[in-house]
N, C-alpha and C positions, 0 to 999 in steps of 0.2 A: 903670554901673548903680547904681540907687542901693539900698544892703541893705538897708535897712527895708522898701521897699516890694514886695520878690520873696519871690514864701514858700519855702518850704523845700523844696517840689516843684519849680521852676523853678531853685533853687542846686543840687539833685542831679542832675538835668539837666544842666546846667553841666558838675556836677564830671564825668558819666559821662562826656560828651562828652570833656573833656580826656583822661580815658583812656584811652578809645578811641582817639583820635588818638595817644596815649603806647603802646600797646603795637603797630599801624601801623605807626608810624615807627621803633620797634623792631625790630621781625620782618623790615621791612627792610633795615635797616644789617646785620643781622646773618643775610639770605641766607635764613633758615626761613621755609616754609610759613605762611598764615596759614588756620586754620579758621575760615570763618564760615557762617551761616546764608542760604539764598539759594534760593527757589520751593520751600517746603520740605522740604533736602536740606542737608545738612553740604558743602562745597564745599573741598577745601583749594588755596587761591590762592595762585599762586608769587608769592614776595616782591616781584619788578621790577613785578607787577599791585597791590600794595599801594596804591601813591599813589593810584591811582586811587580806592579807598576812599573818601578824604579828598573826593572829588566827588562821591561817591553818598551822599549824606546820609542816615544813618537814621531812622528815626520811634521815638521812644521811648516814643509816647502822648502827647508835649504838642508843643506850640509851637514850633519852630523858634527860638531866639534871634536 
């Protein structure tokens, strides 16, 4: 990508995305529950269900990269 031309909502974007997938991958090496947000209800996900995460993309309000 080229950084001039992404503005500064689409690198934050980015950054959250990264992580997100950083605390994921996290929670599950290391066994803990993950809370996330899901049909609006706090859900705590047992860690083996984490990866799965990583294929339910969430919307952040913008664009997909």
């Amino acid at each position: 990508m080229n950084k001039k031309s992404e503005s500064l909502s689409e690198l934050a974007t980015v950054a959250l995305r990264a992580a997100v997938d950083k605390v994921i991958e996290d929670h599950r090496q290391r066994g803990r529950p993950l809370a996330i947000w899901r049909d609006g209800k706090v859900v705590m996900l047992p860690p083996e269900e984490a990866k799965l995460l990583r294929e339910e993309r969430a919307s952040y309000g913008g664009k997909a990269p």
